[in-house]
PyMOL Python script that loads the backbone (N, CA, C, O; Angstrom):
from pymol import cmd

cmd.read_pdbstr("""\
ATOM      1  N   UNK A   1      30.252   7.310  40.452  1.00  0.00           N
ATOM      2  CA  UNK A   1      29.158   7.239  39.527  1.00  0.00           C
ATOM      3  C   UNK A   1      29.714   6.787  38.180  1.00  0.00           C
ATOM      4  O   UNK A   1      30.800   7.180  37.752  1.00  0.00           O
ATOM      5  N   UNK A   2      28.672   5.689  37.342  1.00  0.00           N
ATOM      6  CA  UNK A   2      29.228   5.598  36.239  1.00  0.00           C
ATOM      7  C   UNK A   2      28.570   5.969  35.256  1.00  0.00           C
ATOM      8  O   UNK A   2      27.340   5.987  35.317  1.00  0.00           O
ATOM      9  N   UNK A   3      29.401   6.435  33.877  1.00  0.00           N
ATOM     10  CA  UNK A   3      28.452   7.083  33.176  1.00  0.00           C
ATOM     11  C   UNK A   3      29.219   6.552  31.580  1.00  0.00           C
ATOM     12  O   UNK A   3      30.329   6.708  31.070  1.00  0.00           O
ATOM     13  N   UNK A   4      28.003   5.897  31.200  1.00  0.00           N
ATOM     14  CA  UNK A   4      27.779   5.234  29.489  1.00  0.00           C
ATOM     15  C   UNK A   4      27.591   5.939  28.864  1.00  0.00           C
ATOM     16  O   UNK A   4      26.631   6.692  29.025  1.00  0.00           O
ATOM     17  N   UNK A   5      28.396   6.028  27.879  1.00  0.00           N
ATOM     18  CA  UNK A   5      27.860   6.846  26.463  1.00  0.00           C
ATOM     19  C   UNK A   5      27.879   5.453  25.412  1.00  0.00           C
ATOM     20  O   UNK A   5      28.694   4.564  25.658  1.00  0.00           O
ATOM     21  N   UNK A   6      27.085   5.340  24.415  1.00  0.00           N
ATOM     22  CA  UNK A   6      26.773   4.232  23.927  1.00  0.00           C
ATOM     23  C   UNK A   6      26.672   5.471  22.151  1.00  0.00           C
ATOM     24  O   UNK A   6      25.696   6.052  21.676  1.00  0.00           O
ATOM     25  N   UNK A   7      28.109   5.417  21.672  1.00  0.00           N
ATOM     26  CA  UNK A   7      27.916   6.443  20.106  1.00  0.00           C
ATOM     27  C   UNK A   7      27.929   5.494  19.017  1.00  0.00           C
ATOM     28  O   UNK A   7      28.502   5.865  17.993  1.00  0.00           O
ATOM     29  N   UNK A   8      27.192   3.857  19.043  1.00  0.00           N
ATOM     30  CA  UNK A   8      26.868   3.315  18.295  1.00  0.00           C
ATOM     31  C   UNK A   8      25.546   3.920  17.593  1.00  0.00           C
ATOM     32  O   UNK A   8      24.459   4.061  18.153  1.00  0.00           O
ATOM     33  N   UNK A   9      25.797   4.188  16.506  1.00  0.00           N
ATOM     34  CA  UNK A   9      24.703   4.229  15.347  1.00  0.00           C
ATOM     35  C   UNK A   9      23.492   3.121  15.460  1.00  0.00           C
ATOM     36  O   UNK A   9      23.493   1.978  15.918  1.00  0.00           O
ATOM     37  N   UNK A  10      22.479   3.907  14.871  1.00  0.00           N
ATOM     38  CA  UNK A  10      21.540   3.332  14.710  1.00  0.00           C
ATOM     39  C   UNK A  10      21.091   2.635  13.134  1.00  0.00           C
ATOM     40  O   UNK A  10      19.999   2.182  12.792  1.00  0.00           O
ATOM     41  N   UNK A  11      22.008   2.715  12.575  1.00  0.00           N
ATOM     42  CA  UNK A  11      21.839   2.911  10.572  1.00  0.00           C
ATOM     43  C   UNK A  11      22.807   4.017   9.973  1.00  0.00           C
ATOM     44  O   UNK A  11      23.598   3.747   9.069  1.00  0.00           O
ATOM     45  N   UNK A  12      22.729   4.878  10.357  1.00  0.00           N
ATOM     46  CA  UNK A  12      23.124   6.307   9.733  1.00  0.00           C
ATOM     47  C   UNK A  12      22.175   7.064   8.949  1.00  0.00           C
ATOM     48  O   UNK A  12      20.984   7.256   9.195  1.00  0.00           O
ATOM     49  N   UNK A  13      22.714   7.381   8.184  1.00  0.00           N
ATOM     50  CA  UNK A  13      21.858   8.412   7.009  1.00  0.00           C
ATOM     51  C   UNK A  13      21.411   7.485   5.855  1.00  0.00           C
ATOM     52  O   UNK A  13      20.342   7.707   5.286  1.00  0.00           O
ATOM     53  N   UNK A  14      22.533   6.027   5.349  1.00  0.00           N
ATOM     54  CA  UNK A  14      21.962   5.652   4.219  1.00  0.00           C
ATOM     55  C   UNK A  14      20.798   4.680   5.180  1.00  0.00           C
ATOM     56  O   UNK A  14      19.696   4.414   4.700  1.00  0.00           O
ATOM     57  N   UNK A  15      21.047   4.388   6.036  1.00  0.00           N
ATOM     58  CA  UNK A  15      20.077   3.379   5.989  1.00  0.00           C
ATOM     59  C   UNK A  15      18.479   4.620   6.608  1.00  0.00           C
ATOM     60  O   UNK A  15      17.377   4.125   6.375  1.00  0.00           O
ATOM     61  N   UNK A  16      18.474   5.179   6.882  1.00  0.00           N
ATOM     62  CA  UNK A  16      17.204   5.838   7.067  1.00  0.00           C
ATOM     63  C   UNK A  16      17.124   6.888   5.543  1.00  0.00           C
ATOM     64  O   UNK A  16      16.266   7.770   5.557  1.00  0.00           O
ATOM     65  N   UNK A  17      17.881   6.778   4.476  1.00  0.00           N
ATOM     66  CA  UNK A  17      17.462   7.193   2.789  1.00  0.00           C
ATOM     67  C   UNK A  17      16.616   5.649   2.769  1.00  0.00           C
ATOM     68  O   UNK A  17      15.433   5.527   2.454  1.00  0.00           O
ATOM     69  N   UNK A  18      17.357   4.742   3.106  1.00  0.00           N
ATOM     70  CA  UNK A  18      17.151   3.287   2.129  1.00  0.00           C
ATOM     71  C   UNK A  18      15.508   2.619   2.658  1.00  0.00           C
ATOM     72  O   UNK A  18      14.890   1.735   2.065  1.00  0.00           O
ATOM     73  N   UNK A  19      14.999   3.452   4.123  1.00  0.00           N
ATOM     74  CA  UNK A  19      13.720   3.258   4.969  1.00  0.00           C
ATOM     75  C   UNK A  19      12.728   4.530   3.891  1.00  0.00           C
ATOM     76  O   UNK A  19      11.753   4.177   3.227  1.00  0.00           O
ATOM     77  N   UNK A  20      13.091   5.547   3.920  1.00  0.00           N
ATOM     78  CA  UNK A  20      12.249   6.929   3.252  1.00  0.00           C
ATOM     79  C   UNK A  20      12.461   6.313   1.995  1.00  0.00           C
ATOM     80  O   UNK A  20      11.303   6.255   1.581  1.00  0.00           O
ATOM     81  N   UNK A  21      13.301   5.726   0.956  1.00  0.00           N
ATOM     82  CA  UNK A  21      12.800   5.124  -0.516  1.00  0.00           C
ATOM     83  C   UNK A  21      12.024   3.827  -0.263  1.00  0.00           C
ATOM     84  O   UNK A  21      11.260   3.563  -1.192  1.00  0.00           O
ATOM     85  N   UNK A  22      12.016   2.968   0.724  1.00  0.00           N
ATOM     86  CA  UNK A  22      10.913   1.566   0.333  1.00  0.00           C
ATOM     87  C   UNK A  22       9.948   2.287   1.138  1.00  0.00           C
ATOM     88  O   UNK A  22       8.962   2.172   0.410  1.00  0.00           O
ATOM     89  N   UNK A  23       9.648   2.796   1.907  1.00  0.00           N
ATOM     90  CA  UNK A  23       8.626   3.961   1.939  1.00  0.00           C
ATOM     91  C   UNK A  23       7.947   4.267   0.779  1.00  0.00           C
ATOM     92  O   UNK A  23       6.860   3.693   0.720  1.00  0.00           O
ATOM     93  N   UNK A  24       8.179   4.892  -0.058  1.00  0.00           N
ATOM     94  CA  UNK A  24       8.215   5.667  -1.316  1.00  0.00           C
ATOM     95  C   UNK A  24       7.264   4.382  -2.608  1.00  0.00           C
ATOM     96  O   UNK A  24       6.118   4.423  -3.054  1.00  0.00           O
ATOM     97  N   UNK A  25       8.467   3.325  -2.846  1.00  0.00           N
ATOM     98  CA  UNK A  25       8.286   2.207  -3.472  1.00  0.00           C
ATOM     99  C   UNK A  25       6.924   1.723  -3.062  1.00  0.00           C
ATOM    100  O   UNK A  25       5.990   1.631  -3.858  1.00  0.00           O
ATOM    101  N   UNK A  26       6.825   1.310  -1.338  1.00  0.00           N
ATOM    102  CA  UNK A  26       5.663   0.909  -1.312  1.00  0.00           C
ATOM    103  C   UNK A  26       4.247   1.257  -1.486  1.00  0.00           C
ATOM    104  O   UNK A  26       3.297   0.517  -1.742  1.00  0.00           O
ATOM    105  N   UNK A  27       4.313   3.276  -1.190  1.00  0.00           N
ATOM    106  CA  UNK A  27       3.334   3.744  -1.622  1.00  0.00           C
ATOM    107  C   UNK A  27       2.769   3.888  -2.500  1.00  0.00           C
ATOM    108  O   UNK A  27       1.542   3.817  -2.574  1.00  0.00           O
ATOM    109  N   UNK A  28       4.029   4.283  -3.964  1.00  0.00           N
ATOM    110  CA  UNK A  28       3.497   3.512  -5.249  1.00  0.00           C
ATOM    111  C   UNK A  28       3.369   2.164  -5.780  1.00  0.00           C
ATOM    112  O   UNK A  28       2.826   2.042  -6.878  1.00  0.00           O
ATOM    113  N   UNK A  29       3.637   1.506  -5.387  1.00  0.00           N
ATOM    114  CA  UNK A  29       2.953  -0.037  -5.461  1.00  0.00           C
ATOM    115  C   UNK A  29       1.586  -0.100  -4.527  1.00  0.00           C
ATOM    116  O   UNK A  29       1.197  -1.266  -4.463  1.00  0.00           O
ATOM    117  N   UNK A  30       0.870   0.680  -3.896  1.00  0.00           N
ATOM    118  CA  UNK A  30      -0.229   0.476  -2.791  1.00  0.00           C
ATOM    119  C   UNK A  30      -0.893   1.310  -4.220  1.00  0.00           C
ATOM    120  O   UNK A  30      -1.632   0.697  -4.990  1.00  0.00           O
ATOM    121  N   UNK A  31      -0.573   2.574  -4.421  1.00  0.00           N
ATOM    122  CA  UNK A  31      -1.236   3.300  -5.578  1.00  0.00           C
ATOM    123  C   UNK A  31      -1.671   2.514  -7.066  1.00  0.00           C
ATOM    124  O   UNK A  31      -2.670   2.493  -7.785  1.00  0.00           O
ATOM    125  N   UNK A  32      -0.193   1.836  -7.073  1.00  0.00           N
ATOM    126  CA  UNK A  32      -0.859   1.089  -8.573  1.00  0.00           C
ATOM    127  C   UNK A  32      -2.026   0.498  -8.358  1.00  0.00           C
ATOM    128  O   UNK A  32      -3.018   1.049  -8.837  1.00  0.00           O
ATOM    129  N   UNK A  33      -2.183  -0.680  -7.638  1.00  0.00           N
ATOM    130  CA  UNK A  33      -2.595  -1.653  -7.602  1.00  0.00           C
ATOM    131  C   UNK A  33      -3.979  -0.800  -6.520  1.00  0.00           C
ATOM    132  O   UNK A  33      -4.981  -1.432  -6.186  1.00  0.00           O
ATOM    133  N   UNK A  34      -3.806   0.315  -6.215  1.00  0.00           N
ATOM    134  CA  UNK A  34      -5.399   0.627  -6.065  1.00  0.00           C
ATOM    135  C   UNK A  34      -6.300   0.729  -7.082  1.00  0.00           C
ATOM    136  O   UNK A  34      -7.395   0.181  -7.209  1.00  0.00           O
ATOM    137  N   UNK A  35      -5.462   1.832  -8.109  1.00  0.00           N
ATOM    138  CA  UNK A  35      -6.022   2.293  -9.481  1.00  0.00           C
ATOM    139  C   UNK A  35      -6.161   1.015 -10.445  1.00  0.00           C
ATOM    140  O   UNK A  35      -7.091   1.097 -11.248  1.00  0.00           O
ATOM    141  N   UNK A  36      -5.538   0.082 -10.483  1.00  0.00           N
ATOM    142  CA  UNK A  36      -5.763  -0.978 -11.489  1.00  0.00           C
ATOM    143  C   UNK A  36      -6.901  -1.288 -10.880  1.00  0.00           C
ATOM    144  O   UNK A  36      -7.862  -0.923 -11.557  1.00  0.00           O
ATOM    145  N   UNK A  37      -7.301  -1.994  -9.532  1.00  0.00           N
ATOM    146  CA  UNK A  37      -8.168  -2.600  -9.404  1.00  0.00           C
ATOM    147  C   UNK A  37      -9.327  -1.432  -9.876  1.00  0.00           C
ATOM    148  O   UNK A  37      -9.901  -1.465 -10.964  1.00  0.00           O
ATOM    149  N   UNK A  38      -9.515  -0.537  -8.965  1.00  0.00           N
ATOM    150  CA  UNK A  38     -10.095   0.724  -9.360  1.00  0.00           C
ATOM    151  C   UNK A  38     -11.273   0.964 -11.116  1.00  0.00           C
ATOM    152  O   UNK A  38     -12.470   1.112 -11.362  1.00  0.00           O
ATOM    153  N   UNK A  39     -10.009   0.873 -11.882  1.00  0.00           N
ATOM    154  CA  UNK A  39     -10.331   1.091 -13.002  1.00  0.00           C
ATOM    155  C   UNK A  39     -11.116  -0.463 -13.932  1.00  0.00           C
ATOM    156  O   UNK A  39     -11.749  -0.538 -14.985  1.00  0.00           O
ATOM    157  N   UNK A  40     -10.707  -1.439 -12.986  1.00  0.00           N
ATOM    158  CA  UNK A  40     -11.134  -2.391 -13.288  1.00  0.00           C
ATOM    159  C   UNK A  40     -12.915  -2.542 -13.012  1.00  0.00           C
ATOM    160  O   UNK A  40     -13.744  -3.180 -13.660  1.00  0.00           O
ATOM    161  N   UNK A  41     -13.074  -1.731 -11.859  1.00  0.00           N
ATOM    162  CA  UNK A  41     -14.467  -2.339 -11.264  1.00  0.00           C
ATOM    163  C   UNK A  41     -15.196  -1.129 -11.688  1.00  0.00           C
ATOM    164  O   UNK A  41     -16.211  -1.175 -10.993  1.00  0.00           O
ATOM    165  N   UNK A  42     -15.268  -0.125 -12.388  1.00  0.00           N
ATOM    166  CA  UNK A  42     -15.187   1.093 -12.640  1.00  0.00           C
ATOM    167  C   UNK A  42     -15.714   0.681 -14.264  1.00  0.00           C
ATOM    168  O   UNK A  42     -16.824   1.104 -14.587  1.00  0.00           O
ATOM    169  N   UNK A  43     -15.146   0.094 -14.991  1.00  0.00           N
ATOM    170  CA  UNK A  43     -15.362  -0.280 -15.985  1.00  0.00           C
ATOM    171  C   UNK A  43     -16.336  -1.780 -16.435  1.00  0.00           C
ATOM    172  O   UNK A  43     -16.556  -2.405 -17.473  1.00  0.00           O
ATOM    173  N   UNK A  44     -16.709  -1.881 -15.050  1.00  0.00           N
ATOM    174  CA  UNK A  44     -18.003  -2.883 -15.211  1.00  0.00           C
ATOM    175  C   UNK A  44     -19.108  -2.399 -15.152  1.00  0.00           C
ATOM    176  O   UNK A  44     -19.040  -1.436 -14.388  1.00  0.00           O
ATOM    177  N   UNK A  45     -20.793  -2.610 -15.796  1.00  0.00           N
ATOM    178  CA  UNK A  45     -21.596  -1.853 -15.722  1.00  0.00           C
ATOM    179  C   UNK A  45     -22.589  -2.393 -14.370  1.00  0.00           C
ATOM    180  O   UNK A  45     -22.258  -3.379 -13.711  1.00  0.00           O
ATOM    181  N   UNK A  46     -23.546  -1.785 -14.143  1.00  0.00           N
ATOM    182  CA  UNK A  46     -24.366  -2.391 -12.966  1.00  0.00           C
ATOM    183  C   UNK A  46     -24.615  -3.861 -12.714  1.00  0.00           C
ATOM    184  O   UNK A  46     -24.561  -4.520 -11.676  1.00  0.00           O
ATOM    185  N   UNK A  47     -24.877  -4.153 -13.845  1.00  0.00           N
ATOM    186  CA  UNK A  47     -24.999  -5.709 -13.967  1.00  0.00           C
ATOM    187  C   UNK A  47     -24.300  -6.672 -13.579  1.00  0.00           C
ATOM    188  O   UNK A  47     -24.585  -7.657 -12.897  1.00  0.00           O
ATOM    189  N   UNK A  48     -22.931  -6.177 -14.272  1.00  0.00           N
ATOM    190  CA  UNK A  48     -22.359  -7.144 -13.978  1.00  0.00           C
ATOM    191  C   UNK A  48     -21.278  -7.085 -12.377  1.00  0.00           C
ATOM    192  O   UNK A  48     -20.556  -7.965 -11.907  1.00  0.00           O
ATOM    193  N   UNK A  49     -21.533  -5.833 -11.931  1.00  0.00           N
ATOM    194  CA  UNK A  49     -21.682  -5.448 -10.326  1.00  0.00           C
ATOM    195  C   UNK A  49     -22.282  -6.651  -9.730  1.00  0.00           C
ATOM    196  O   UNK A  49     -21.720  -7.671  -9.328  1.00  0.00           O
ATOM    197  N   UNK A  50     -23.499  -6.348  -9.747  1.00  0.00           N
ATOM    198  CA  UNK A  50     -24.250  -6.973  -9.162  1.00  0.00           C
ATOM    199  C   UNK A  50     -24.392  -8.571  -9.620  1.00  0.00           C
ATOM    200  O   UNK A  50     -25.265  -9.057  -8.902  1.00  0.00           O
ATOM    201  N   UNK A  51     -23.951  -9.415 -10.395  1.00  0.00           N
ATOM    202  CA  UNK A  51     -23.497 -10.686 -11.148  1.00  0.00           C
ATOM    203  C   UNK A  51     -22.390 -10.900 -10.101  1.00  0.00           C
ATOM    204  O   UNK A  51     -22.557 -11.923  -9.439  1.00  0.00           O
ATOM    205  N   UNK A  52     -21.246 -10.142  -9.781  1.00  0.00           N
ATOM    206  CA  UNK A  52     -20.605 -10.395  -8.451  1.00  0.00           C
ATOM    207  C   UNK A  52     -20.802 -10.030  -7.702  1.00  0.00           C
ATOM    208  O   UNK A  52     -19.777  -9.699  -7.107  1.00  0.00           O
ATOM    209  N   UNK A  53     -21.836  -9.765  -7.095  1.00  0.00           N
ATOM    210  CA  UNK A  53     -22.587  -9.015  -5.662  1.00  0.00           C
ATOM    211  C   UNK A  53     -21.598  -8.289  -5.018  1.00  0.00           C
ATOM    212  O   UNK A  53     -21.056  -8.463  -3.927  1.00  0.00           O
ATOM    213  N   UNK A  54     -21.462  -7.495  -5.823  1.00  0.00           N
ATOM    214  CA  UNK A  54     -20.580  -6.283  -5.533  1.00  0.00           C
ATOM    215  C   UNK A  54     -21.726  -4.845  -5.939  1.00  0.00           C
ATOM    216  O   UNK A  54     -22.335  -4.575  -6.973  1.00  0.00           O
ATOM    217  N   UNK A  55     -21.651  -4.201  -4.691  1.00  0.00           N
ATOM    218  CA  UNK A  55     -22.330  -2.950  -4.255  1.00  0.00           C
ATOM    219  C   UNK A  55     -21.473  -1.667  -5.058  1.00  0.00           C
ATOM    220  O   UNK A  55     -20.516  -1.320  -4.366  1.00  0.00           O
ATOM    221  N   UNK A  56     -21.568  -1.010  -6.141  1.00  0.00           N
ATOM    222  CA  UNK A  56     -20.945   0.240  -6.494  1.00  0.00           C
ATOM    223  C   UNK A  56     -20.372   1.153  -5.151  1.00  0.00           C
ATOM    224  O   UNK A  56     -19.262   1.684  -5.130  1.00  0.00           O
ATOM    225  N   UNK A  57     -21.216   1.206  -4.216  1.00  0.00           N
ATOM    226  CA  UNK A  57     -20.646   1.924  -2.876  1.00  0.00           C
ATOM    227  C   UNK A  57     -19.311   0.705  -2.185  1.00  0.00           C
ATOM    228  O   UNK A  57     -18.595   1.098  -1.263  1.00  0.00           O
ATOM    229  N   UNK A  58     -19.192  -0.255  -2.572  1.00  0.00           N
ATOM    230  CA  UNK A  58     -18.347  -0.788  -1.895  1.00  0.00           C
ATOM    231  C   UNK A  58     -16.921  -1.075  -2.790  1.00  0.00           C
ATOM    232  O   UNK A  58     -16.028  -1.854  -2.458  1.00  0.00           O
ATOM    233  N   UNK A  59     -16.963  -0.111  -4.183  1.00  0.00           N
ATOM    234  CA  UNK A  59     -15.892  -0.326  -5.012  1.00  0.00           C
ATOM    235  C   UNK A  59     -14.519   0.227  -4.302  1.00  0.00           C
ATOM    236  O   UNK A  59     -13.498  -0.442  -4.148  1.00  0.00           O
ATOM    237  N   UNK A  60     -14.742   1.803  -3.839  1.00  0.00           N
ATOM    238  CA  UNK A  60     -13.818   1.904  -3.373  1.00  0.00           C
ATOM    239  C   UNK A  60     -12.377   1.286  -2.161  1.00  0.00           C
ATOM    240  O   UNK A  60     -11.158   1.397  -2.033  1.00  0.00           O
ATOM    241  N   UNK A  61     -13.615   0.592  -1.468  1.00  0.00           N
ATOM    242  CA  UNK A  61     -13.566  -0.442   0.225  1.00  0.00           C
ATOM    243  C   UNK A  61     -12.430  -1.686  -0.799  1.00  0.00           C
ATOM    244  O   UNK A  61     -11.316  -1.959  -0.352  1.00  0.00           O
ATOM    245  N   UNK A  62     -12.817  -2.170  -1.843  1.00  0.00           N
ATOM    246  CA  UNK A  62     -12.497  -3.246  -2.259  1.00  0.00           C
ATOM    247  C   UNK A  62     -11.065  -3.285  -2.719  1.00  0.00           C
ATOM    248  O   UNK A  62     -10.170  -4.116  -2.569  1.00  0.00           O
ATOM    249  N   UNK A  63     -11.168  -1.523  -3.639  1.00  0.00           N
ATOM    250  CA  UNK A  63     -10.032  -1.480  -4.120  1.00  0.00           C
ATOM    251  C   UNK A  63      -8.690  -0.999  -3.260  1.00  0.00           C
ATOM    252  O   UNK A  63      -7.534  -1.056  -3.679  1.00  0.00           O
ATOM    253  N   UNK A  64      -9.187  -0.436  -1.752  1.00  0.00           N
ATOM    254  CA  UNK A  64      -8.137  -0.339  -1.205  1.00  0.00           C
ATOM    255  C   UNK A  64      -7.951  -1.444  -0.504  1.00  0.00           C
ATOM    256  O   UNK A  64      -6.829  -1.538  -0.005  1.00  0.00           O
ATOM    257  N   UNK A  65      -8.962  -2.633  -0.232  1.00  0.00           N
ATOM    258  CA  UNK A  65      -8.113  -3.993   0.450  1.00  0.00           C
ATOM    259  C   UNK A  65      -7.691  -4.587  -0.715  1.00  0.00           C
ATOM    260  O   UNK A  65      -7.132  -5.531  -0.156  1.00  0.00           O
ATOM    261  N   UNK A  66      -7.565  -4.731  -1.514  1.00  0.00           N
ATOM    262  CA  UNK A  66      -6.781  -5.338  -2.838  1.00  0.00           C
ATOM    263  C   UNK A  66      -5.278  -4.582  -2.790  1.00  0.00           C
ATOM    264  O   UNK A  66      -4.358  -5.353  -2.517  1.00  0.00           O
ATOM    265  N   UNK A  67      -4.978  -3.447  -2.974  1.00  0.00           N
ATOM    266  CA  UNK A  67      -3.816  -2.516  -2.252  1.00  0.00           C
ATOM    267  C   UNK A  67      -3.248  -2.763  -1.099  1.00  0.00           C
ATOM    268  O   UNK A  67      -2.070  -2.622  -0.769  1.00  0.00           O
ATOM    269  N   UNK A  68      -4.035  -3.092  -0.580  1.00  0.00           N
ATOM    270  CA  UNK A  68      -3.195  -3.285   0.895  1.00  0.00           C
ATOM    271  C   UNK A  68      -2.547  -5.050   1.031  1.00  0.00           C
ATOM    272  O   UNK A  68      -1.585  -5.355   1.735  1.00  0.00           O
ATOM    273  N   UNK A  69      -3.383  -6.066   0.142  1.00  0.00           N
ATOM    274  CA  UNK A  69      -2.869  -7.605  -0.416  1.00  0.00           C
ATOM    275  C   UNK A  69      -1.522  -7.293  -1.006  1.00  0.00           C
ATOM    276  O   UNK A  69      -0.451  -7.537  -0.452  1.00  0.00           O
ATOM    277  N   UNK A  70      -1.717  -6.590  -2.469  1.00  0.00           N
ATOM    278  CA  UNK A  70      -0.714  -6.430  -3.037  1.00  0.00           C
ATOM    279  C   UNK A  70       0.383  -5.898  -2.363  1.00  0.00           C
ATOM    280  O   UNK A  70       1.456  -6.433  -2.641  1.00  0.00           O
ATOM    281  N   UNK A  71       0.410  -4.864  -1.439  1.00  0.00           N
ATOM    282  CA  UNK A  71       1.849  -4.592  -0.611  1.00  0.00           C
ATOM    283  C   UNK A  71       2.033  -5.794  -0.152  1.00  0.00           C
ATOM    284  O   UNK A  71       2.903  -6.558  -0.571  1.00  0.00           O
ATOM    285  N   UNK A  72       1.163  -6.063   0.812  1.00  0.00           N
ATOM    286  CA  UNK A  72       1.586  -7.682   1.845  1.00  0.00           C
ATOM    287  C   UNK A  72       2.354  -8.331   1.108  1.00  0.00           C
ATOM    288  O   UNK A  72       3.362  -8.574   1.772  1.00  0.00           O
ATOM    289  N   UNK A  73       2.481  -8.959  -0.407  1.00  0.00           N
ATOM    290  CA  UNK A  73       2.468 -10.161  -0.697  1.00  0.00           C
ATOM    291  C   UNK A  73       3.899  -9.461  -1.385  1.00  0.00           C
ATOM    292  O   UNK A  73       4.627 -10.256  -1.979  1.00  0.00           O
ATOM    293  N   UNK A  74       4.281  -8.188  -1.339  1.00  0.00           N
ATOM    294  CA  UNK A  74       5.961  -7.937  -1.757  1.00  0.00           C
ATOM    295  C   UNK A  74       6.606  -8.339  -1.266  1.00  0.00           C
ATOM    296  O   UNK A  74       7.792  -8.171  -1.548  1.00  0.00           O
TER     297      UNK A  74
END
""", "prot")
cmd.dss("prot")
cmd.show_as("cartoon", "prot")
cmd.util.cbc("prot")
cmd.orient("prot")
């Protein structure tokens, strides 16, 4: 019978720190760029909502696919 042991690493420890910090990075970059947009559409009044046929119920929807662009495009 033969029997493999294979005690090649997978990364180690820094490289699964260096996965849990762009982890980290990316969640606050998903956060900024929720709240910017966020505060952006937030600070328009009905009017001009609706001047971009944009639904107040659909601010939130918007500002997390704008978050989810901004990661992509890191």
């Amino acid at each position: 019978m033969t029997y493999f042991n294979d005690t090649r690493r997978s990364g180690g420890v820094s490289t699964v720190f260096a996965r849990f910090v762009a982890g980290i990075r990316e969640g606050l970059a998903y956060r900024r760029a929720y709240n910017a947009t966020r505060a952006e559409l937030d600070g328009l009044s009905a009017r001009e909502l609706d001047d971009l046929g944009i639904s107040p119920a659909k601010i939130d929807e918007i500002a997390h696919s704008a978050a989810q662009e901004a990661v992509a495009r890191r």
